[in-house]
LUMKOLVEX-305936 format. One record per residue (C-alpha): residue in three letters; chain; z, x, y. Coordinates in steps of 0.02 Angstrom, whole numbers, plus 50000, padded with zeros to 5 digits. Layout:
aa | ch | up | east | north
ALA | A | Z | X | Y .
...
//
This chain:
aa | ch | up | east | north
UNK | A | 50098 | 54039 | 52082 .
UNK | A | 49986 | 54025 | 52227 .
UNK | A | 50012 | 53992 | 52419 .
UNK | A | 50119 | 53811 | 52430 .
UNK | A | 50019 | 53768 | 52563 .
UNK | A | 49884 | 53731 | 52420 .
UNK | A | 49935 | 53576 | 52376 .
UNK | A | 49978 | 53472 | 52542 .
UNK | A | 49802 | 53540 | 52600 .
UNK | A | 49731 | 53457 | 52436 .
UNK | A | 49808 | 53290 | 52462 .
UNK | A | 49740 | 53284 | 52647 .
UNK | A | 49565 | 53367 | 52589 .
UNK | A | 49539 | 53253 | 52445 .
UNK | A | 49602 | 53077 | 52524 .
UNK | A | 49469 | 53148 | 52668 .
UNK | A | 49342 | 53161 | 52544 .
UNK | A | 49372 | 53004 | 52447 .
UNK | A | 49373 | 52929 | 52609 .
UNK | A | 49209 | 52968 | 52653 .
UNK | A | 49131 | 52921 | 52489 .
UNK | A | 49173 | 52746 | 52529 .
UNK | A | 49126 | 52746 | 52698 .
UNK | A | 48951 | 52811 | 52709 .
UNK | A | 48905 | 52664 | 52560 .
UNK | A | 48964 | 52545 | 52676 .
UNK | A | 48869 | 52625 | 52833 .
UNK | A | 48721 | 52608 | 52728 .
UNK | A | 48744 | 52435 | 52654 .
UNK | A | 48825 | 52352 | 52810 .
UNK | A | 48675 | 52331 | 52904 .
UNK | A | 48616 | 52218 | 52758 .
UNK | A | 48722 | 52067 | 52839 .
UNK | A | 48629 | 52076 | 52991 .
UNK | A | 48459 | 52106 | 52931 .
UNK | A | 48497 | 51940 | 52822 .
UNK | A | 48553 | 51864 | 52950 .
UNK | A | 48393 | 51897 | 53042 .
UNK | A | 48297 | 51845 | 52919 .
UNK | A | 48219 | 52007 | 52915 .
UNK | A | 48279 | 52030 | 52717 .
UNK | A | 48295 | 51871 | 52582 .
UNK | A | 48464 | 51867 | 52477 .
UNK | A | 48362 | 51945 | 52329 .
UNK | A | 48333 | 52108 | 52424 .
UNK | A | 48506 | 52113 | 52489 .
UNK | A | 48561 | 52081 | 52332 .
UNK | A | 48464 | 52225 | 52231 .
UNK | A | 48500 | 52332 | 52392 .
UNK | A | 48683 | 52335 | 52332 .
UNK | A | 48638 | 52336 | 52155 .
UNK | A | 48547 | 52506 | 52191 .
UNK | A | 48663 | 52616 | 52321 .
UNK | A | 48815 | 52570 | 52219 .
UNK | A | 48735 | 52619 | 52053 .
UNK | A | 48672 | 52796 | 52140 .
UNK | A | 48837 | 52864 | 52135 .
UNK | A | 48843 | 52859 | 51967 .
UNK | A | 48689 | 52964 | 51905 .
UNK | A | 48771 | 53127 | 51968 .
UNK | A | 48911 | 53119 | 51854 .
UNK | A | 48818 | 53063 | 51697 .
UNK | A | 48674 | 53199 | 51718 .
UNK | A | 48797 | 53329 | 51764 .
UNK | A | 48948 | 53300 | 51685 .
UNK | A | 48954 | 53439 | 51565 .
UNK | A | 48885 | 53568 | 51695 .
UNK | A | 49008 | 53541 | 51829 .
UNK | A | 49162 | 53554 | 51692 .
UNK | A | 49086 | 53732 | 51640 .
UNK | A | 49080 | 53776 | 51826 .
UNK | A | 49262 | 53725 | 51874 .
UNK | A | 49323 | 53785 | 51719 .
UNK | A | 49238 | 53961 | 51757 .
UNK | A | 49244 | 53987 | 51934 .
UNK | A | 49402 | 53970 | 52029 .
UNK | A | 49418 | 53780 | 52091 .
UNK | A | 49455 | 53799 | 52253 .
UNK | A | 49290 | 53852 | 52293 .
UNK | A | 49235 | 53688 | 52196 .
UNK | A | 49327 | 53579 | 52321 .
UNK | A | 49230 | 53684 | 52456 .
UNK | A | 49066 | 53662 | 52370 .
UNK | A | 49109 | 53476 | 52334 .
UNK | A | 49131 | 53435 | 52513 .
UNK | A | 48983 | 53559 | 52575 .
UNK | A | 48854 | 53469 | 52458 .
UNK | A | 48949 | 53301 | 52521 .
UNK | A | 48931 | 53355 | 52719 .
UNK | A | 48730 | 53392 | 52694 .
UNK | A | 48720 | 53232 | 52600 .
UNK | A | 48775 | 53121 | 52725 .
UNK | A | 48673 | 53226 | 52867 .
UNK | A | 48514 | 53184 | 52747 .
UNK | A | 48562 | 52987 | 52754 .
UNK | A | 48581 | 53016 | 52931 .
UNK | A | 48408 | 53077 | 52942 .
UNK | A | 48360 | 52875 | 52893 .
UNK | A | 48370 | 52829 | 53062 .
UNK | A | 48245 | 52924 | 53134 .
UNK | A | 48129 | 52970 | 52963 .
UNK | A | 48148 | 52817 | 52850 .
UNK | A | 48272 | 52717 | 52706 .
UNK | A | 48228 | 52850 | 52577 .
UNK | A | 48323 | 52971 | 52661 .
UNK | A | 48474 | 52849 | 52623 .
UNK | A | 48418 | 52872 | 52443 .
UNK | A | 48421 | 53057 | 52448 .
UNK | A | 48562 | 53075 | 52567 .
UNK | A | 48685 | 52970 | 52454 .
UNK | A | 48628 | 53051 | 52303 .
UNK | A | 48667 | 53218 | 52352 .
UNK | A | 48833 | 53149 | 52405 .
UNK | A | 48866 | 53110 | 52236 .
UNK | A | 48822 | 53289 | 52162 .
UNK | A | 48956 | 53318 | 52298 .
UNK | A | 49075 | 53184 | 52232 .
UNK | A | 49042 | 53262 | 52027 .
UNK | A | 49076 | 53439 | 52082 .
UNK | A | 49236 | 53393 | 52194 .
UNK | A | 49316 | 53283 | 52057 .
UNK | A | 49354 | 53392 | 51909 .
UNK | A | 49414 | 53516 | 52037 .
UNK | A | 49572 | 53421 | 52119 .
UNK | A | 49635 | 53359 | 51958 .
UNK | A | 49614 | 53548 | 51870 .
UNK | A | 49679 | 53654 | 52013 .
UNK | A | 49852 | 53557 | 52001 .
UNK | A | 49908 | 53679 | 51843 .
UNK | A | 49876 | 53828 | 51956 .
UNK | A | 49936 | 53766 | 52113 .
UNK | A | 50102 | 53657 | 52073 .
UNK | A | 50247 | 53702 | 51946 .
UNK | A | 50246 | 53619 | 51789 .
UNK | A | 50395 | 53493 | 51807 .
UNK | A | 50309 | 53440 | 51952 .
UNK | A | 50123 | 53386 | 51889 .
UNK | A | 50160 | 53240 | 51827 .
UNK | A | 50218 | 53182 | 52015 .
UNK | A | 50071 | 53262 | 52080 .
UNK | A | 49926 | 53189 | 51980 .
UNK | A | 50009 | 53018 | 52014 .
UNK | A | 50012 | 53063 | 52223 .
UNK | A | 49807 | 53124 | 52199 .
UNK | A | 49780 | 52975 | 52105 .
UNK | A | 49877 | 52851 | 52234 .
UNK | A | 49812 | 52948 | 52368 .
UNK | A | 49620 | 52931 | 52307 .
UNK | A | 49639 | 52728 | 52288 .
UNK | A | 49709 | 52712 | 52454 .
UNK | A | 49565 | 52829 | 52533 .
UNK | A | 49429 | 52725 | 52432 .
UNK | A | 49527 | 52551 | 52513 .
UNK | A | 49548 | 52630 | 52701 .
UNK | A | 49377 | 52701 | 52671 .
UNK | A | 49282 | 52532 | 52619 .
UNK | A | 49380 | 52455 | 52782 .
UNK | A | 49358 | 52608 | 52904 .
UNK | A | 49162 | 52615 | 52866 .
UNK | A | 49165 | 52401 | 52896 .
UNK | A | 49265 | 52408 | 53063 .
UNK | A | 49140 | 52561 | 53102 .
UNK | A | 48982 | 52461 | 53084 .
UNK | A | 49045 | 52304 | 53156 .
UNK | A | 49098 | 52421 | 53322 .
UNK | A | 48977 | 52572 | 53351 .
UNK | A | 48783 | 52591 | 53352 .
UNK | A | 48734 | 52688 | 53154 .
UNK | A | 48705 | 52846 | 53219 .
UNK | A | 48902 | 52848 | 53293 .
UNK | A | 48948 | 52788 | 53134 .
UNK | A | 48847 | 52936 | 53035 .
UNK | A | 48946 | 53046 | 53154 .
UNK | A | 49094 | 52991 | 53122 .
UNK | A | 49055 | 53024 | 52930 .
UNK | A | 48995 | 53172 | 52941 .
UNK | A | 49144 | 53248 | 53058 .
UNK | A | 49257 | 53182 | 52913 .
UNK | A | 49171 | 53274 | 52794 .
UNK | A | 49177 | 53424 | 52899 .
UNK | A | 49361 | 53412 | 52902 .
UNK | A | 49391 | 53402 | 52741 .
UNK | A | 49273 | 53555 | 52717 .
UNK | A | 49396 | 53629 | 52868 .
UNK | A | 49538 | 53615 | 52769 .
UNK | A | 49489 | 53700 | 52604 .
UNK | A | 49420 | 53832 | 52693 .
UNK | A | 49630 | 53882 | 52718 .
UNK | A | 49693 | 53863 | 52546 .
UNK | A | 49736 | 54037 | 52469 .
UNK | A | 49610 | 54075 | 52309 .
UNK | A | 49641 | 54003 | 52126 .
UNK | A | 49599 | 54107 | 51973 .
UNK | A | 49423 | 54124 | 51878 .
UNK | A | 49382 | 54124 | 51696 .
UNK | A | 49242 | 54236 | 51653 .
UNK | A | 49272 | 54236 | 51485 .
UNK | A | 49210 | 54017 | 51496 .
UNK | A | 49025 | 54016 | 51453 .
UNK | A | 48917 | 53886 | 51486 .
UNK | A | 48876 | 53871 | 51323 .
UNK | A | 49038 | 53862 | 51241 .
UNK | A | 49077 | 53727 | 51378 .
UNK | A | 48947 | 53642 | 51337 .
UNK | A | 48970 | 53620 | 51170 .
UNK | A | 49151 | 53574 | 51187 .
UNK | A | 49104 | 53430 | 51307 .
UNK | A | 49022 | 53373 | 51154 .
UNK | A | 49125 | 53411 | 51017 .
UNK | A | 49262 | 53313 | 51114 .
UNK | A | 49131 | 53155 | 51130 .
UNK | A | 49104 | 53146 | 50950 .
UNK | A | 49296 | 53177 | 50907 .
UNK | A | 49329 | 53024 | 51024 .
UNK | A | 49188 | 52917 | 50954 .
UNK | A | 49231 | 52976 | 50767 .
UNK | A | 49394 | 52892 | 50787 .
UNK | A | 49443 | 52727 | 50752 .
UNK | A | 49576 | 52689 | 50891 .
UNK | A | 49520 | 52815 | 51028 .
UNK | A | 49349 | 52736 | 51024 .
UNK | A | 49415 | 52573 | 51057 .
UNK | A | 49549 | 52624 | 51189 .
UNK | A | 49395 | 52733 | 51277 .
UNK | A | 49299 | 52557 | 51265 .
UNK | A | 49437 | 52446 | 51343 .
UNK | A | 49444 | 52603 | 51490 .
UNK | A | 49241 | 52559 | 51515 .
UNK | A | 49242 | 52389 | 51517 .
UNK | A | 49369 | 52396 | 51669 .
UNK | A | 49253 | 52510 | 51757 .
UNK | A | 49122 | 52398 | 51733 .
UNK | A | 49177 | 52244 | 51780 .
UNK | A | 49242 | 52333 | 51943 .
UNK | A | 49077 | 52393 | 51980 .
UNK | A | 48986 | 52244 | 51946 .
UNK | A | 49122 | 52158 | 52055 .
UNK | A | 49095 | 52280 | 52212 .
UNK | A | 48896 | 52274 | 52170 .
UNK | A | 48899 | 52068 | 52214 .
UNK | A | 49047 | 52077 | 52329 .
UNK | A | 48933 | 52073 | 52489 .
UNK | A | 48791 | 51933 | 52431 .
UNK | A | 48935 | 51849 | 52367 .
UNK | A | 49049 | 51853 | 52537 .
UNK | A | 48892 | 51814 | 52656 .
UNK | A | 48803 | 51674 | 52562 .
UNK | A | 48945 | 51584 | 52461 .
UNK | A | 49089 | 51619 | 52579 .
UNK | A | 48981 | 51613 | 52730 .
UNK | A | 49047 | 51771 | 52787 .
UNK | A | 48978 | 51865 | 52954 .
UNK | A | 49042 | 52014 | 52991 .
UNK | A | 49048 | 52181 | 52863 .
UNK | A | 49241 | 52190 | 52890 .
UNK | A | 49265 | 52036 | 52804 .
UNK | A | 49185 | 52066 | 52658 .
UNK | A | 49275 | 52253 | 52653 .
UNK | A | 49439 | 52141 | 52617 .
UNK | A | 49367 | 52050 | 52479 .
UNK | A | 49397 | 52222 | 52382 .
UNK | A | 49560 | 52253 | 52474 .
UNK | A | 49622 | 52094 | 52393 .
UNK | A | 49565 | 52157 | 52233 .
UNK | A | 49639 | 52311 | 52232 .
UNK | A | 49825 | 52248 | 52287 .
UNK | A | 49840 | 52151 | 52135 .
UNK | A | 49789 | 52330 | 52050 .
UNK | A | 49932 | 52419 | 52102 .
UNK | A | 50029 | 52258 | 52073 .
UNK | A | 49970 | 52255 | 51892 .
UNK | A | 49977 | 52449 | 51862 .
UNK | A | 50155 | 52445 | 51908 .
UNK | A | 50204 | 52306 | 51807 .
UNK | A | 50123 | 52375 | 51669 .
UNK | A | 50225 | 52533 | 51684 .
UNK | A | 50395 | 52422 | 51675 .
UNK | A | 50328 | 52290 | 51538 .
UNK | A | 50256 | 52417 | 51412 .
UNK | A | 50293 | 52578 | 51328 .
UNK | A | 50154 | 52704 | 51276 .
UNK | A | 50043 | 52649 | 51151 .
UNK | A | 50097 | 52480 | 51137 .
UNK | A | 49923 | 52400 | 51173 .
UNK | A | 49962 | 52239 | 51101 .
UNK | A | 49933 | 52139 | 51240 .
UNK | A | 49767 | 52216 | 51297 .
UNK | A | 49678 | 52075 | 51223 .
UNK | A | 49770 | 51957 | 51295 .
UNK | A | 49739 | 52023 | 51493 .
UNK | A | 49546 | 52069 | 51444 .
UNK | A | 49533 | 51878 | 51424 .
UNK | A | 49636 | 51815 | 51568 .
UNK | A | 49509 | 51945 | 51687 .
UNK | A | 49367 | 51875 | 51615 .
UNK | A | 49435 | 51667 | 51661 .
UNK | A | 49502 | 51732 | 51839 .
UNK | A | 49304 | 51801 | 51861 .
UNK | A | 49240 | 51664 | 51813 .
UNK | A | 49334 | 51563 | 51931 .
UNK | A | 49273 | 51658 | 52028 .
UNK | A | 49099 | 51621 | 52005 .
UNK | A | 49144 | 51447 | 51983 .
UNK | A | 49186 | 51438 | 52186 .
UNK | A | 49017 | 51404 | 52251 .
UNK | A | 49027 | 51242 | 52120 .
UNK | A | 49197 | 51187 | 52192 .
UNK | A | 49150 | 51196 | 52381 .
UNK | A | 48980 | 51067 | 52353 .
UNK | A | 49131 | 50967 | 52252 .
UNK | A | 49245 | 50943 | 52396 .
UNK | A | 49350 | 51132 | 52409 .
UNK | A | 49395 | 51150 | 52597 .
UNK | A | 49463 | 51315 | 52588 .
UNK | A | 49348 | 51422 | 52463 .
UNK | A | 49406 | 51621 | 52552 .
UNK | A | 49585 | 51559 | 52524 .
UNK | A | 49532 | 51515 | 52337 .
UNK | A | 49442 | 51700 | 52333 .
UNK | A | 49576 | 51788 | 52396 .
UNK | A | 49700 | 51712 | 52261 .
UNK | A | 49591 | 51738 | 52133 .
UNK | A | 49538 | 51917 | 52151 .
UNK | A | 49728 | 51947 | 52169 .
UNK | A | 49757 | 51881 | 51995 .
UNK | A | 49611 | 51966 | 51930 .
UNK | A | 49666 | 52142 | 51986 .
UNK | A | 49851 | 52108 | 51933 .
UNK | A | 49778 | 52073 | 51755 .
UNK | A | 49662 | 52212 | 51758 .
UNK | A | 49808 | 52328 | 51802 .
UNK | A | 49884 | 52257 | 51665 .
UNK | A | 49759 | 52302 | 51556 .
UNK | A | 49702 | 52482 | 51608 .
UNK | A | 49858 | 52563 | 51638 .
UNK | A | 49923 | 52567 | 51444 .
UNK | A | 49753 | 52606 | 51400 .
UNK | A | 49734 | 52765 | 51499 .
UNK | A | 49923 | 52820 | 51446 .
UNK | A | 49874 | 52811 | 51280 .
UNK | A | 49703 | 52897 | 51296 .
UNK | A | 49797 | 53046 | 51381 .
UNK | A | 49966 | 53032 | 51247 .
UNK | A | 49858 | 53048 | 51080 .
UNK | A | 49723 | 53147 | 51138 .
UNK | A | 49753 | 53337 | 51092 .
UNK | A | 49855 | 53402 | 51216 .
UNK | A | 49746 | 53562 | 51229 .
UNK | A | 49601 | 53450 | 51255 .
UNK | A | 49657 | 53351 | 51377 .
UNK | A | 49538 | 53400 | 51517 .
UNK | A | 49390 | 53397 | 51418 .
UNK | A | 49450 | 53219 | 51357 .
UNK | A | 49476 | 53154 | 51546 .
UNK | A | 49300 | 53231 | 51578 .
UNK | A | 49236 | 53143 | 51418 .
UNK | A | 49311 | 52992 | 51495 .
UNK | A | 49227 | 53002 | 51655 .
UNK | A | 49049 | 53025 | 51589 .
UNK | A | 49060 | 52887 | 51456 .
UNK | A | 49140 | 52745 | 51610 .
UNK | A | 48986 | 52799 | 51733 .
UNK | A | 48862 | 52818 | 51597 .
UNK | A | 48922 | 52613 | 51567 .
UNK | A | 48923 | 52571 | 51743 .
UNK | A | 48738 | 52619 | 51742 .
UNK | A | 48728 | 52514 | 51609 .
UNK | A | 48829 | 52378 | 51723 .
UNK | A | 48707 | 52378 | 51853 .
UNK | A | 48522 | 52355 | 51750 .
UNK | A | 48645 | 52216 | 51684 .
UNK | A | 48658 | 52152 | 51847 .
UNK | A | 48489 | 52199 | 51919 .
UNK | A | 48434 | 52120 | 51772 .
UNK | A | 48521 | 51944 | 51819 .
UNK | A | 48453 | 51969 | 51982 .
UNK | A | 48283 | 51976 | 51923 .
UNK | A | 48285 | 51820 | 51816 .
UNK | A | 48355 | 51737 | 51999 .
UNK | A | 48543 | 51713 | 51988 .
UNK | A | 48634 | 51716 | 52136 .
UNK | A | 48801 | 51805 | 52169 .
UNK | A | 48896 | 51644 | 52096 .
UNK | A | 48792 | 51653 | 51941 .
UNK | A | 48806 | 51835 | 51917 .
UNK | A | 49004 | 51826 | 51909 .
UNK | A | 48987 | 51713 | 51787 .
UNK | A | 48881 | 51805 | 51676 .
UNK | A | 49008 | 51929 | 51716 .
UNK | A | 49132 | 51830 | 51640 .
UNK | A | 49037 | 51792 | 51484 .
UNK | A | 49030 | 51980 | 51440 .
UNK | A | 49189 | 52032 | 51482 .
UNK | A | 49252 | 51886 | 51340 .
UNK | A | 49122 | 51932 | 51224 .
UNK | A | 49182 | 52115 | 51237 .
UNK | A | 49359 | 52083 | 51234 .
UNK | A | 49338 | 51984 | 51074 .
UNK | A | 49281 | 52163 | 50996 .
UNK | A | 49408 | 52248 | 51093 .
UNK | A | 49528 | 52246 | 50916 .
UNK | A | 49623 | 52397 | 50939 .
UNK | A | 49717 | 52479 | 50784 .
UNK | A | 49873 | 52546 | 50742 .
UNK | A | 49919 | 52715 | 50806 .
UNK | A | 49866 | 52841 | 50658 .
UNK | A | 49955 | 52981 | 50637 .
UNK | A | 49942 | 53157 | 50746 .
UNK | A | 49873 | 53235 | 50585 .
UNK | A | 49751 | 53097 | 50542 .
UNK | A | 49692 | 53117 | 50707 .
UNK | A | 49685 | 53328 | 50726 .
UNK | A | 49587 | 53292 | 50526 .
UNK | A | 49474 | 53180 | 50630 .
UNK | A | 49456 | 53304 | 50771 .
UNK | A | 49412 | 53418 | 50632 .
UNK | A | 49286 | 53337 | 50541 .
UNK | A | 49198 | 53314 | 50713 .
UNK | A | 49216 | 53494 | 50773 .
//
């Protein structure tokens, strides 16, 4: 067992680095308000403009997916989290580089921040084994995990109070110095193990042996789908939250539209813990049932802009209570999903499962956002786009028919015959 002071300097590295991934989007899309203010941009740039940066985050984990699970599973991880949050640091010094040298640096910048964010991620969920004693990793992945949403929450908020406040080159600073102590605090954790005998081939090949096993199964397949579709929607939710908050809600400062997802995410937690009391593993009955309720609470939510030109006084207080709902029933209809991803996968395969996971959910919230650049296009506005939302999250759901649990040796046979 390794140094103990491994794991406290993961939480603190990781909620830094989480932290920052949130922040610098907002650096770079909070200036959006007041160039739309200015009349310098229309609402169909601004819109696309968060279409875009949100969706860039995403190509580094679809594209190199299977690569960075060969190199954490070969090389010892804590080096990973170094190299996660080096790659992060001269990622958000390249977006920096915007101010004086042009927006595609922003492109680049954020982008390489993502390569960051791929290699980083495997890393602080695989070290765990090596770092904390097995009656214990349960309670740890659920502190990483609580830990990473409330970095991604403080972060959205930090990097909103931050451009409200400072001039963008403090606020650049101020990313980049949390990046660097992040990077500071890895550099003290004692070394992990490495795996020569992992070849990148053999990795490789595993990553897609365990897609096919996955897809090649009746309930898995579905239970991976419902997983997706939650991703999705959240992404197409945090893609429109800004046009939404500035032209429907008539919101004018960045801070204010930060909350919209802070509202959002409370009735998360309050769903994932209620689904943790109401249901017992496997017992995805209900799914269904909550899929449908997120899609009518979304399109309530596009429904708002209709309501205020038919007499609603108070449409953020309507917002508010709505998202709320909508993230207690999507909480409600994640969390049993993911526990039974992880409780019939093969327990051997787990991590190659989670990874499997995580390239299928940003693979599909690539897919979310030509969906949504796609309703931008045709000319929907943010109202419009939630309710398009809304139509595929129903139409989805409807297919969402998950079946009975099989049993373990139907599905190792189906692992098998995949293999």
């Amino acid at each position: 067992m390794n140094s103990k002071r491994n794991y406290p300097l993961l939480l603190v590295s990781q909620f830094l680095g989480a932290f920052g991934d949130n922040a610098i989007l907002v650096v770079i899309l909070g200036p959006l308000m007041a160039k739309y203010h200015a009349g310098l941009i229309s609402a169909h740039e601004q819109s696309i403009a968060n279409i875009y940066f949100t969706s860039l985050l995403f190509i580094p984990f679809v594209l190199l997916a299977p690569m960075a699970g060969f190199l954490n599973d070969r090389y010892p991880k804590y080096r990973w989290l170094l190299g996660g949050n080096l790659i992060k640091l001269a990622g958000s010094a390249m977006a920096a580089l915007s101010l004086a040298h042009g927006s595609a640096w922003q492109t680049i910048g954020y982008l390489v921040v993502g390569v960051g964010a791929c290699a980083y991620s495997p890393a602080k969920y695989g070290i765990l084994p090596e770092i904390v004693p097995a009656e214990r990793l349960v309670k740890a992945n659920g502190t990483v995990e609580l830990l990473t949403l409330v970095a991604i929450l403080a972060g959205n908020i930090a990097g909103a109070a931050m451009v409200d406040r400072f001039p963008l080159p403090v606020c650049y600073g101020l990313v980049i110095a949390n990046y660097a102590a992040s990077l500071f605090l890895n550099l003290f954790m004692t070394p992990t193990p490495a795996y020569p005998e992992v070849k990148l081939r053999g990795s490789a090949r595993e990553f897609f042996v365990n897609l096919r096993a996955i897809f090649s199964h009746p309930r898995l397949s579905r239970i991976l789908m419902g997983t997706v579709l939650f991703w999705v929607c959240g992404a197409l939710l945090k893609m429109n939250f800004q046009p939404f908050g500035q032209q429907v809600l008539k919101y004018e400062s960045v801070l204010q539209v930060a909350l919209l997802g802070l509202w959002l995410s409370i009735g998360v937690m309050i769903g994932s813990v209620a689904a943790g009391y109401f249901y017992k593993v496997g017992d995805l009955r209900a799914t269904r049932r909550y899929g449908w309720l997120l899609a009518g609470s979304v399109g309530v939510l596009g429904g708002v802009d209709w309501l205020l030109h038919h007499g609603l006084s108070h449409p953020s207080a309507l917002a508010i209570t709505v998202l709320i709902v909508a993230g207690v029933m999507a909480g409600l209809f994640l969390i049993p999903l993911n526990a039974a991803l992880q409780a019939e996968s093969h327990k051997d395969k787990l991590g190659k499962t989670i990874a499997t996971q995580n390239g299928v959910e940003n693979l599909a919230m690539l897919g979310g956002s030509v969906f949504a650049l796609v309703n931008v296009q045709i000319g929907f506005d943010p109202s419009q786009l939630f309710l398009c939302l809304a139509a595929l999250l129903a139409v989805i759901v409807c297919a969402l028919k998950i079946p009975a649990r099989q049993p373990e040796a139907a599905v190792a046979s189906a692992a098998a015959a995949a293999s």
